[in-house]
KELUMLO-371108 format. One record per residue (C-alpha): residue in three letters; x, z, y. Coordinates in steps of 0.05 Angstrom, whole numbers, plus 5000, padded with zeros to 4 digits. Layout:
<atoms>
ATOM    aa     px     pz     py
ATOM   ala      X      Z      Y
...
</atoms>
This chain:
<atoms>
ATOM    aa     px     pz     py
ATOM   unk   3351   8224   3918
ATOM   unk   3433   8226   3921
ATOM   unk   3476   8249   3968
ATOM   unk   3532   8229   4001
ATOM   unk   3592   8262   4041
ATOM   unk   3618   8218   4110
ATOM   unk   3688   8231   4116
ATOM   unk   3734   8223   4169
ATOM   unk   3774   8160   4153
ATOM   unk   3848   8150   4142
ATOM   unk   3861   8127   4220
ATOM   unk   3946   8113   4206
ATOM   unk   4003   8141   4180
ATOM   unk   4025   8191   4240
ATOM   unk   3940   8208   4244
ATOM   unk   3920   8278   4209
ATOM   unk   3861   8299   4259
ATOM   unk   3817   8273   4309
ATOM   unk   3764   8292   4360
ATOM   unk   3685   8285   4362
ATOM   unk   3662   8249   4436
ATOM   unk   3592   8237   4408
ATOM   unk   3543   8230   4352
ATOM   unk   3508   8158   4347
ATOM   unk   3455   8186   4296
ATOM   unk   3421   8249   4295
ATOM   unk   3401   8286   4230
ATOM   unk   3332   8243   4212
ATOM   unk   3345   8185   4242
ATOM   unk   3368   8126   4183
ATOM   unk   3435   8094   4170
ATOM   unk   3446   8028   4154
ATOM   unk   3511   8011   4115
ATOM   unk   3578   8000   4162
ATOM   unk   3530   8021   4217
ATOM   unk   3572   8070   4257
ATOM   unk   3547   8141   4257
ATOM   unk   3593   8177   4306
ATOM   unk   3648   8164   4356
ATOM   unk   3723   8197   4351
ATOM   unk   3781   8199   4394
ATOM   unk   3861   8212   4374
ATOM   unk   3915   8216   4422
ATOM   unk   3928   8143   4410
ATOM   unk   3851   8112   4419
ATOM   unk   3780   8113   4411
ATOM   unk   3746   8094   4353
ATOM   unk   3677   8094   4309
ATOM   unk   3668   8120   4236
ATOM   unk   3612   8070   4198
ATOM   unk   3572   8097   4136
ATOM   unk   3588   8069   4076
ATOM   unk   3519   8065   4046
ATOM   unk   3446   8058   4064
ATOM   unk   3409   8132   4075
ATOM   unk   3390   8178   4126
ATOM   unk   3431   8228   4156
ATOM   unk   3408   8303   4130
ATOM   unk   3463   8352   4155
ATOM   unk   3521   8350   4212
ATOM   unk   3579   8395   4200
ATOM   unk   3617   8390   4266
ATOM   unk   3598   8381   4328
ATOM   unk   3627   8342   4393
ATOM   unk   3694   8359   4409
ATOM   unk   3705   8394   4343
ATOM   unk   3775   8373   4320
ATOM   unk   3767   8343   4244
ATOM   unk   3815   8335   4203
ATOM   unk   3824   8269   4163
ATOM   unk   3792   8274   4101
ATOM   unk   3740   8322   4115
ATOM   unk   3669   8323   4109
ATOM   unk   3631   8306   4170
ATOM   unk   3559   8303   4156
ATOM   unk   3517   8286   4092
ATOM   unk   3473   8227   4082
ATOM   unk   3414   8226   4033
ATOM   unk   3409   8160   4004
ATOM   unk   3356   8127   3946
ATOM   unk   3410   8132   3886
ATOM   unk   3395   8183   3826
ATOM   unk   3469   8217   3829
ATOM   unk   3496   8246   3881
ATOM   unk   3554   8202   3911
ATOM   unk   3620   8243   3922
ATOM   unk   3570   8302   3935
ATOM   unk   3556   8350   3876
ATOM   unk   3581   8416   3854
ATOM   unk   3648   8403   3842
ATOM   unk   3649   8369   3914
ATOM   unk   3637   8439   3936
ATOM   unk   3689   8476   3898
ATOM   unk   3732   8410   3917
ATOM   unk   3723   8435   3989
ATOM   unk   3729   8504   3985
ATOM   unk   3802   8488   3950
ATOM   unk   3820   8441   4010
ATOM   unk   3805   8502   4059
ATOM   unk   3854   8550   4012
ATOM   unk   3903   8501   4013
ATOM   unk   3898   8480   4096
ATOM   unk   3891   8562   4110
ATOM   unk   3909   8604   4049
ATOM   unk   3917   8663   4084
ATOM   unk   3846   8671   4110
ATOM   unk   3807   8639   4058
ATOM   unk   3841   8676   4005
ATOM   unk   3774   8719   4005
ATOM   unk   3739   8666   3974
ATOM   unk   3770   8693   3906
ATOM   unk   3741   8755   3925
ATOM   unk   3668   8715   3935
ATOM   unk   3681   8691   3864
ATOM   unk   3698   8753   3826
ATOM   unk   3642   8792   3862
ATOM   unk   3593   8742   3829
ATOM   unk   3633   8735   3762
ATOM   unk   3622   8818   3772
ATOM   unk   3545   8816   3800
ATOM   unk   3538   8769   3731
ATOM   unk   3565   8811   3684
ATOM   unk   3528   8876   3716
ATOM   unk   3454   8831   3704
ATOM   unk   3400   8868   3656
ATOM   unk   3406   8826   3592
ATOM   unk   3328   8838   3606
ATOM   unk   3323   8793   3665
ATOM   unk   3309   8720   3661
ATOM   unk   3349   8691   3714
ATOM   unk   3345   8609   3721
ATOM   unk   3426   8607   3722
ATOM   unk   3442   8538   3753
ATOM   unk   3391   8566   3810
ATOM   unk   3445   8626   3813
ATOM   unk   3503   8580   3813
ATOM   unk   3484   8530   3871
ATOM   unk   3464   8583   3905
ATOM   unk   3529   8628   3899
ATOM   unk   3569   8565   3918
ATOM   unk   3529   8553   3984
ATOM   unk   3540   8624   4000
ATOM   unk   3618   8611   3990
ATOM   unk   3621   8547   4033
ATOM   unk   3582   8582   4090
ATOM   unk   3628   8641   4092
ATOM   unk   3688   8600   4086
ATOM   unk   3668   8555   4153
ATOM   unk   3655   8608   4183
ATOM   unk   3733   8649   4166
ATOM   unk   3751   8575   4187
ATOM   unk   3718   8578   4250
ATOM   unk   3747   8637   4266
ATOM   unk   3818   8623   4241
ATOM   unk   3834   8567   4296
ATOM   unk   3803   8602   4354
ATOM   unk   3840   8656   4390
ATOM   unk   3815   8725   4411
ATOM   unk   3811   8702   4482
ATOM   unk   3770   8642   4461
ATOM   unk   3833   8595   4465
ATOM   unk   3821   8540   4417
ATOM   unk   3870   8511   4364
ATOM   unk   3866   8457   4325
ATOM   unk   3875   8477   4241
ATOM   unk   3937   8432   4239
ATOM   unk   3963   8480   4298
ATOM   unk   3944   8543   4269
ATOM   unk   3975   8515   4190
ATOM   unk   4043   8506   4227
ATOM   unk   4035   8581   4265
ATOM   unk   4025   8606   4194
ATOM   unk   4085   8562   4163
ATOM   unk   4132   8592   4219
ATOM   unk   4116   8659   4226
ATOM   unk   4081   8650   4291
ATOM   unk   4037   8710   4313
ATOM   unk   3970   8704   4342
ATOM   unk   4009   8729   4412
ATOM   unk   4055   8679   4410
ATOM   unk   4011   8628   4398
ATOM   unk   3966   8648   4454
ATOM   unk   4027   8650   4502
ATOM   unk   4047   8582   4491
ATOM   unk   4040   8535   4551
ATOM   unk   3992   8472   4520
ATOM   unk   4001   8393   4553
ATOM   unk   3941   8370   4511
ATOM   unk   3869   8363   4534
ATOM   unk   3845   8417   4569
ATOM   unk   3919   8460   4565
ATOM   unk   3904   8453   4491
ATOM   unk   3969   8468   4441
ATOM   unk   3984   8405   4414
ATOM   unk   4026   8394   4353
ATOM   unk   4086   8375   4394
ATOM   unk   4082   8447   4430
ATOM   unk   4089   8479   4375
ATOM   unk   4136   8453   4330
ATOM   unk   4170   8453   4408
ATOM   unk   4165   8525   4412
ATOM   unk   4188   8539   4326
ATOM   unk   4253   8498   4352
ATOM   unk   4275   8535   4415
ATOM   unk   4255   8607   4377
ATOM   unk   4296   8592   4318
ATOM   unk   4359   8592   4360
ATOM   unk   4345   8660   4384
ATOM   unk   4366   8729   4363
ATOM   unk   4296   8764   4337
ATOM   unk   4281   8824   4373
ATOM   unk   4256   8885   4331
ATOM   unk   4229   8945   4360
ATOM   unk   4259   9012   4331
ATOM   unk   4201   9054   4351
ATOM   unk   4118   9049   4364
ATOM   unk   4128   9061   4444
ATOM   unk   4184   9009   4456
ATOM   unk   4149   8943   4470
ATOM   unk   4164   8886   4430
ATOM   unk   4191   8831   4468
ATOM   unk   4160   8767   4462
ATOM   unk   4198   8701   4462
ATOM   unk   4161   8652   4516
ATOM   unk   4169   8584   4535
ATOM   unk   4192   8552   4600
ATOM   unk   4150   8558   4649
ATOM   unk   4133   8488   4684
ATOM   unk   4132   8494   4756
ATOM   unk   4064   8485   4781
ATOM   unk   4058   8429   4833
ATOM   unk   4041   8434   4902
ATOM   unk   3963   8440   4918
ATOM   unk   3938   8380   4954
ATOM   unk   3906   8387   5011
ATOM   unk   3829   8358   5007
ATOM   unk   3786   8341   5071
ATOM   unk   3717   8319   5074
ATOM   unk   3726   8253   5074
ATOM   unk   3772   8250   5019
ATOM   unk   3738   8216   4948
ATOM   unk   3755   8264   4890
ATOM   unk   3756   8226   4825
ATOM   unk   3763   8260   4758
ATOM   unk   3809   8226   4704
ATOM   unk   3792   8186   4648
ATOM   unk   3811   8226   4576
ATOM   unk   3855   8165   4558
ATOM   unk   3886   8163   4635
ATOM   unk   3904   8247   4616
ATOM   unk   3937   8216   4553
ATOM   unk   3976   8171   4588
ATOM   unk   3991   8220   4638
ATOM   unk   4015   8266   4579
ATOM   unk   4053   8216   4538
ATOM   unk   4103   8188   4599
ATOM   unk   4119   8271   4629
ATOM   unk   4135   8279   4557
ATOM   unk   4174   8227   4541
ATOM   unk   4225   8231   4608
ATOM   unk   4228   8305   4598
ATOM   unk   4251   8288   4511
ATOM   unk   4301   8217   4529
ATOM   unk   4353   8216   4570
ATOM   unk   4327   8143   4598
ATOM   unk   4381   8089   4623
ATOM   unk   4368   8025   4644
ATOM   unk   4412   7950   4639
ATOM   unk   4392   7896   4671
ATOM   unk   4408   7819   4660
ATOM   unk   4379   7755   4686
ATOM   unk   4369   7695   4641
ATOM   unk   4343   7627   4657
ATOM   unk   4292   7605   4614
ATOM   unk   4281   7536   4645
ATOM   unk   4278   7505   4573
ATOM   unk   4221   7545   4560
ATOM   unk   4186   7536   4609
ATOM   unk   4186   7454   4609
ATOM   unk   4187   7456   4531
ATOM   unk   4116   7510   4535
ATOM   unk   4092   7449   4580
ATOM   unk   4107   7395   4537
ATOM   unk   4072   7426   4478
ATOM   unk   4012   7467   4493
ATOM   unk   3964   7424   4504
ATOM   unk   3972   7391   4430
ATOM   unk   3987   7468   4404
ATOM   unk   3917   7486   4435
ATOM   unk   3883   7422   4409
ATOM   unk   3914   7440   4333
ATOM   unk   3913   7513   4329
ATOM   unk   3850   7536   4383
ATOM   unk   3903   7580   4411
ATOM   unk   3930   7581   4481
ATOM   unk   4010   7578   4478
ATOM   unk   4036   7630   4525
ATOM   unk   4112   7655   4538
ATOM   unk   4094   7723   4511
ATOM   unk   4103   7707   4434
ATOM   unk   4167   7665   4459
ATOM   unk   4199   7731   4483
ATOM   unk   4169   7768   4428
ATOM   unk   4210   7719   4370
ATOM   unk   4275   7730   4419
ATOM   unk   4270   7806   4416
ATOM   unk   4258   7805   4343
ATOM   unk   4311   7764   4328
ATOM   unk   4354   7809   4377
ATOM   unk   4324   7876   4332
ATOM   unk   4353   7844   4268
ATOM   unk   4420   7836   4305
ATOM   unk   4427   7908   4337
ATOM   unk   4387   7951   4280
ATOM   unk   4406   8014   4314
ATOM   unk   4361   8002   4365
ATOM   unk   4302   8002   4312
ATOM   unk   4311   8071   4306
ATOM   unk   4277   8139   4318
ATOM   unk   4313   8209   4333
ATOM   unk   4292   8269   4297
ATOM   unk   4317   8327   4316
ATOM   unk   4399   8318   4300
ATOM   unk   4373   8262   4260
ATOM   unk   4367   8190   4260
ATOM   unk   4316   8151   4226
ATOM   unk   4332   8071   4215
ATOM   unk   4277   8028   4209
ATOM   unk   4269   7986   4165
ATOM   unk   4215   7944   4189
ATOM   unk   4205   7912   4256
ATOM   unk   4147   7926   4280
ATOM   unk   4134   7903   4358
ATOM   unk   4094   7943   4410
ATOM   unk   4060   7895   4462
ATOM   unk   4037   7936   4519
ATOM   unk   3970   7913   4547
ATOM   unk   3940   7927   4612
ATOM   unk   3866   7942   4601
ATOM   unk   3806   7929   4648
ATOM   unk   3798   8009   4680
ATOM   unk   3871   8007   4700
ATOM   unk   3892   8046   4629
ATOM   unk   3948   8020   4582
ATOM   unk   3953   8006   4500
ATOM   unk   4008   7992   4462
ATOM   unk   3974   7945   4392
ATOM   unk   4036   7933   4345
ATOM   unk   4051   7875   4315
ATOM   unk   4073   7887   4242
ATOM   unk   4143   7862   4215
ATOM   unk   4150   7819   4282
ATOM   unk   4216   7792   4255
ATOM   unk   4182   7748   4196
ATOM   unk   4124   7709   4231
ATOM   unk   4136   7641   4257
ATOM   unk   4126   7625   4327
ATOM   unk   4053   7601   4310
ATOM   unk   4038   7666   4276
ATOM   unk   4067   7710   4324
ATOM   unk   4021   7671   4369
ATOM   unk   3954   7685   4325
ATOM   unk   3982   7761   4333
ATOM   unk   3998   7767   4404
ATOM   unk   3935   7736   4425
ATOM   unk   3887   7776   4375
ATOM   unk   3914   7843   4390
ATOM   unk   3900   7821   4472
ATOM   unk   3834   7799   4469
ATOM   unk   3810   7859   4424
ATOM   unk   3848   7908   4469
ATOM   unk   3809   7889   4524
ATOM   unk   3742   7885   4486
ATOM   unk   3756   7957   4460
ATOM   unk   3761   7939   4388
ATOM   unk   3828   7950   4364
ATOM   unk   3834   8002   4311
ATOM   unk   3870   8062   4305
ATOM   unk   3917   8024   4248
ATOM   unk   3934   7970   4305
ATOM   unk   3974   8024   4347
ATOM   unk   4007   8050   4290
ATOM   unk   4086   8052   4270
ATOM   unk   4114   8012   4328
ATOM   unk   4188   8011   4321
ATOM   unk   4206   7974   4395
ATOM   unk   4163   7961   4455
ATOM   unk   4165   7902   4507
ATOM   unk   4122   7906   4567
ATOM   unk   4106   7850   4614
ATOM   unk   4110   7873   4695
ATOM   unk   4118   7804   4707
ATOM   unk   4042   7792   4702
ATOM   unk   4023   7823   4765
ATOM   unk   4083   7797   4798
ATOM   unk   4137   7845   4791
ATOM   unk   4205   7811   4782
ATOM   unk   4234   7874   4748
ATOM   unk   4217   7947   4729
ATOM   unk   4248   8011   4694
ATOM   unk   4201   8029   4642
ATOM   unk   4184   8094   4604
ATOM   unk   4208   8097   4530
ATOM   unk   4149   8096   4485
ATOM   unk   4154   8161   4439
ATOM   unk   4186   8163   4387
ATOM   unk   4223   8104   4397
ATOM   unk   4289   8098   4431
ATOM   unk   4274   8026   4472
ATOM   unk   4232   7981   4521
ATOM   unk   4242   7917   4553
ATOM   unk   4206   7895   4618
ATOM   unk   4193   7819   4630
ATOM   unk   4191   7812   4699
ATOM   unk   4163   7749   4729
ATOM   unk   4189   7676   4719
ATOM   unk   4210   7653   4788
ATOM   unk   4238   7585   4813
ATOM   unk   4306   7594   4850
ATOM   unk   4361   7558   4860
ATOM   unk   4422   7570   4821
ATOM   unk   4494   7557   4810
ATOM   unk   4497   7512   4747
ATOM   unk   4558   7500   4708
ATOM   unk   4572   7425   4676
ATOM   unk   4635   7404   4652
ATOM   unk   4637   7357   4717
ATOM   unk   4634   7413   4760
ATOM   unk   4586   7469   4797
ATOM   unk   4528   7446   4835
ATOM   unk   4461   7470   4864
ATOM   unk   4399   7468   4828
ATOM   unk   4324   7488   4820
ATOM   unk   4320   7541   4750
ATOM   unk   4268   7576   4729
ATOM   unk   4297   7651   4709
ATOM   unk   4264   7712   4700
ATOM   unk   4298   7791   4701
ATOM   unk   4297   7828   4631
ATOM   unk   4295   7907   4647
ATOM   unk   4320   7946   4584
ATOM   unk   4310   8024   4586
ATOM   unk   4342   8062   4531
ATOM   unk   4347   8137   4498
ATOM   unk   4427   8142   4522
ATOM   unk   4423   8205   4473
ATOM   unk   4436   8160   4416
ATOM   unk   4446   8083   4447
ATOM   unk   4504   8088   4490
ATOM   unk   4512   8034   4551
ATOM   unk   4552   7972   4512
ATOM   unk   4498   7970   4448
ATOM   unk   4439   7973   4510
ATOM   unk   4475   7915   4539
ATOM   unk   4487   7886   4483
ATOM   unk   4416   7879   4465
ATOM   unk   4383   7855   4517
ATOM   unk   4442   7805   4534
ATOM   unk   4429   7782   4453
ATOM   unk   4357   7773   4482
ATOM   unk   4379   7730   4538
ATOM   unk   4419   7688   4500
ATOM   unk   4370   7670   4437
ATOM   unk   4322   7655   4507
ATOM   unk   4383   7607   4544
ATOM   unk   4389   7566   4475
ATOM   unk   4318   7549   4462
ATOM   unk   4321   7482   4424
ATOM   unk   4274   7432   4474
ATOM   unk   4264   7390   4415
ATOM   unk   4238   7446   4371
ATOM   unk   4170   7432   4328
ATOM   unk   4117   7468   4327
</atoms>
């Protein structure tokens, strides 16, 4: 019989760790391949990890809400193959390296676990008949058991605080003491220290004077973080319904605090009439549907015009970081999507500015129908570089929107109305019945200043004005 090590996938490029909700499979029970064995949750969305063989699961290293990191070992699965797959020996000293390098300080010791049995060895009675491989499996067991549990104990605080090892890596990096780290005021799950808090924390100390106490008796003084104002208790009667949130609605919750208290949001707002669109979209679906077996809908219109727009103004593709500022250089297109408990996602679509209108559609509408299925993967909310949010569908003509971390920018469609409007013709102003529509643009006004966050959206409203009714498709 082989075995074989589940790890925690690769989930994105800004993913290192995630958290346990629940085991599918227990150990016994058997595993068929791409059968999903357990299910995870990041800060950005839920997800399952499959097996990637046939076997039965034999051994479960975490359990739920453990915080793994990606590429560790989650469980082992015993399969009908002769060699072990990614599981032997080496596997183990392969993993007792990986918990050196994540906390070097601590496991350290585990050089001290090796000498003492190079030592115990060497001290044997050449009299004794000792089956060595026996020895050796058996030494290397005892290593990995004693380094979980110094890993255990390394990211959980004397007063049973927990931290998460990419947390307690970055205490170590900076210099952080366990004090410190227990004083810090945590916005993630449960008042957990998040990575953000932190490297929050490392920023604000650096700029301070360190305080050193001349003698044992004179306290040391402590930098601590702001203190949030706790909010007002609210008053509960007996009639009142008390209704716990959802882990993704705490997210949420988290995410938007953050991001007003980190950009300086502004807001610009323009009206554009997108009557052309609206009696081209008319003209056309009906044959686009027949052709393609997708349904046409304004959303991938707007998303071409803010593309195009991006590509024009490429300092609004941009990030801040720190005194910093990242350019992008792809476009990649958050679509923000309402989903059916009342929560919100945000699927990217991927280098927006180089799809045709009829691929943009395939995007727009795939990434919609699997975010409300619950099936879009943790690689679909990945490296957005701009967001565009739709108010508009539930009737809102405009809206201020919050900036979606770390980018600097986020336009709300608000809803197409029909209105009558002043329009222009070289015979002279008259009345008549448009179709327009609001275009909300909030912005980080700590690096886009008020004309390049008018400029933007008013590029957006023009590539919308001159749609070409006569354009193929």
């Amino acid at each position: 019989m082989a075995k074989f090590e589940l790890k925690l996938p690769k989930m994105g490029e800004s993913v290192a760790e995630a958290t346990i909700t629940s085991w599918l499979k227990e150990v016994g029970d058997t595993i068929e391949l791409d059968e999903a064995v357990l299910e995870i949750a990041t800060d950005k969305v839920d997800s399952e990890v499959p097996s990637e063989v046939d076997g039965i699961l034999i051994e479960k290293f975490f359990n739920v809400d453990d915080v793994v990191q990606v590429g560790q070992t989650i469980g082992i699965i015993e399969t009908d193959g002769n060699d072990d797959e990614g599981f032997s020996n080496d596997t183990f000293l392969n993993e007792d390296t990986s918990y050196n390098n994540n906390f070097s300080n601590e496991v350290a010791v585990n050089n001290e676990f090796s000498n003492d049995y190079s030592n115990e060895s060497s001290n044997q009675s050449s009299n004794e008949t000792v089956d060595d491989e026996a020895v050796y499996v058996d030494k290397v067991e005892q290593t990995i058991l004693k380094a979980k549990e110094v890993l255990q104990s390394a990211v959980v605080s004397s007063e049973d605080r927990f931290y998460s090892p990419l947390v307690k890596n970055i205490a170590k990096e900076e210099g952080v003491s366990q004090q410190e780290l227990d004083n810090i005021v945590g916005t993630g799950i449960d008042n957990r220290v998040t990575k953000s808090d932190i490297l929050n924390y490392v920023q604000n100390r650096s700029g301070k004077t360190e305080v050193v106490a001349p003698e044992v008796e004179t306290p040391i003084i402590q930098p601590k973080p702001t203190q949030v104002s706790k909010p007002m208790p609210v008053v509960v009667s007996g009639e009142d319904e008390i209704i716990e949130m959802t882990r993704m609605g705490k997210i949420i919750a988290h995410h938007m605090v953050e991001s007003v208290q980190t950009s300086a949001h502004v807001q610009s707002f323009i009206e554009a009439d997108v009557t052309k669109i609206w009696n081209w979209r008319n003209k056309v679906k009906d044959a686009f549907q027949k052709r393609e077996g997708e349904n046409l809908t304004f959303t991938p219109i707007f998303m071409e015009a803010v593309a195009k727009a991006l590509r024009d103004f490429p300092m609004m593709n941009i990030s801040l970081q720190g005194e910093t500022i990242v350019k992008k250089k792809n476009i990649n297109l958050g679509m923000a999507a309402s989903l059916a408990d009342g929560n919100l996602i945000v699927p990217v679509i991927k280098n927006a500015d180089q799809l045709n209108l009829v691929g943009m559609t395939k995007q727009v509408n795939d990434l919609a129908n699997r975010a409300r299925a619950n099936q879009l993967k943790p690689d679909d909310i990945q490296g957005g570089t701009y967001t565009v949010t739709n108010v508009g569908t539930f009737g809102s003509i405009m809206g201020t929107p919050i900036i979606n971390q770390p980018q600097v920018g986020i336009l709300a469609l608000g809803a197409i109305r029909k209105v009558p409007a002043v329009i222009e013709t070289p015979e002279g102003d008259f009345i008549g019945i448009r179709y327009r529509m609001f275009l909300s643009h909030s912005y980080d006004h700590r690096v886009v200043n008020g004309a390049l966050g008018g400029q933007f959206v008013k590029a957006v409203k023009d590539y919308l004005e001159a749609w070409d009714s006569n354009r193929e498709i």
